[in-house]
C-alpha positions in Angstrom: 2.9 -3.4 -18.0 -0.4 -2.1 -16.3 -1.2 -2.7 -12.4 -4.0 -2.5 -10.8 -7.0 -4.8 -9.7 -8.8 -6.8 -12.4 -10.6 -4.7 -14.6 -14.1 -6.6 -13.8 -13.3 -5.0 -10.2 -13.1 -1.1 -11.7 -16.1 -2.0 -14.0 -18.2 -2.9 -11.2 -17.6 0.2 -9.3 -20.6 2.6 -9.9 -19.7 5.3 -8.2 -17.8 7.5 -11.0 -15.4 9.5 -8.5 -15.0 6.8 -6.2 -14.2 4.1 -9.5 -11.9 7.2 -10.8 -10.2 7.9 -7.4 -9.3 3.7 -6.8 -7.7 3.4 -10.5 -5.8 6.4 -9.4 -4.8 5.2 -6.3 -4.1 1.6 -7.4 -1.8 3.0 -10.1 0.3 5.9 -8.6 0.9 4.6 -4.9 2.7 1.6 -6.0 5.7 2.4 -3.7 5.8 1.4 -0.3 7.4 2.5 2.7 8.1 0.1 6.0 7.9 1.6 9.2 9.6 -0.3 12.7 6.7 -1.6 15.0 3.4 0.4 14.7 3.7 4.0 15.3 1.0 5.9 13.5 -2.0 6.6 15.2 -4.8 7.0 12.8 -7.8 9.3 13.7 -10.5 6.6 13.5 -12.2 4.5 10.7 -14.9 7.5 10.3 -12.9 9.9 9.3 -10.3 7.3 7.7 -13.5 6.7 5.4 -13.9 10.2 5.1 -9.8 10.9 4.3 -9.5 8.0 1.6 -12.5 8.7 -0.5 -11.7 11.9 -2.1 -7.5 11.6 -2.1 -4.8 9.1 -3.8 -2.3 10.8 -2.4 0.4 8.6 0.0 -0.3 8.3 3.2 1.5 6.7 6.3 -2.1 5.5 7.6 -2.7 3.6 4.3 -1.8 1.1 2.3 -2.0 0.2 -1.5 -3.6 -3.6 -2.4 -0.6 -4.4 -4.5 1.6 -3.5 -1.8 -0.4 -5.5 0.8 0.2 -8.8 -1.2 3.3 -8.2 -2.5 4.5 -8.0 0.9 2.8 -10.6 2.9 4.3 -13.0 -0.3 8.1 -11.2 0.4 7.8 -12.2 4.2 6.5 -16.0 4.0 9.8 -16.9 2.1 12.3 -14.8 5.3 13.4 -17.2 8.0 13.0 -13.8 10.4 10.4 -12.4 11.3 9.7 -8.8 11.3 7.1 -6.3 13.0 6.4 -3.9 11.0 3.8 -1.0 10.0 3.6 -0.7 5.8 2.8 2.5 4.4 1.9 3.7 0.8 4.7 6.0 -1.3 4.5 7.6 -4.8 5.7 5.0 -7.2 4.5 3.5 -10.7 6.4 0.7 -10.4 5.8 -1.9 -7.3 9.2 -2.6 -5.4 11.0 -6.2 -6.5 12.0 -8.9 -4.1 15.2 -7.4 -3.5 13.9 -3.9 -2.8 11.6 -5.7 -0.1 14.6 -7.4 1.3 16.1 -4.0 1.6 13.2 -2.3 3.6 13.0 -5.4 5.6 16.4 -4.9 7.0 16.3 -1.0 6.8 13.2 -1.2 9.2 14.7 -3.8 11.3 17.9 -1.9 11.7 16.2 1.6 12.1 
C-alpha cells in the first residue's frame, strides 16, 4: 500500500526539491501526535515557509495532509468533542480508527 497525494498532484510540482521534499514528507510523517488545547507557538508563517521547505522531518508546528483528513473523519463520528492541537510524528503507516480513539482520550485525559 502507497500513501500520499494523487500522483497528478506530485507530477504537477515543478520545483524538483520542493516535488522531492512533499513525497518525502507525505510518506514518512504519517504518524500523528495529539496535543491538549493549543500550546505551541509557532514563529510566524515567514519563517514557517522558510522551516517547511527544505525539511520532512516531524514537527509539533506541522501537520501531514493524511493526518489532517484522517482526523477531522475520526472526530465527526465521537459524540465528544475535543480541543485539540495535531502534530506530525515519524510513521509509514497512518494511525487506524482505534489508534485515533486512543489519542483522543490520551489528550483529553492528559
Amino acid at each position: 500500500v502507497e500513501y500520499g497525494l494523487s500522483r497528478f498532484f506530485y507530477d504537477t510540482n515543478y520545483d524538483l526539491p520542493a516535488a522531492m521534499n512533499t513525497m518525502a514528507f507525505d510518506k514518512y510523517t504519517l504518524g500523528a501526535k495529539l496535543t491538549p488545547g493549543d500550546p505551541f507557538k509557532t514563529p510566524g508563517k515567514l519563517w514557517q515557509s522558510f522551516s517547511a521547505s527544505s525539511s520532512f522531518e516531524p514537527s509539533d508546528t506541522d501537520t501531514g495532509r493524511i493526518a489532517a483528513a484522517q482526523v477531522m473523519l475520526a472526530v465527526v463520528g465521537r459524540e465528544v468533542g475535543v480541543d485539540v492541537s495535531l502534530s506530525t510524528e515519524k510513521g509509514t503507516v497512518p494511525p487506524s480508527l482505534e489508534d485515533w480513539e486512543r489519542m483522543f482520550v490520551a489528550a483529553k485525559s492528559g
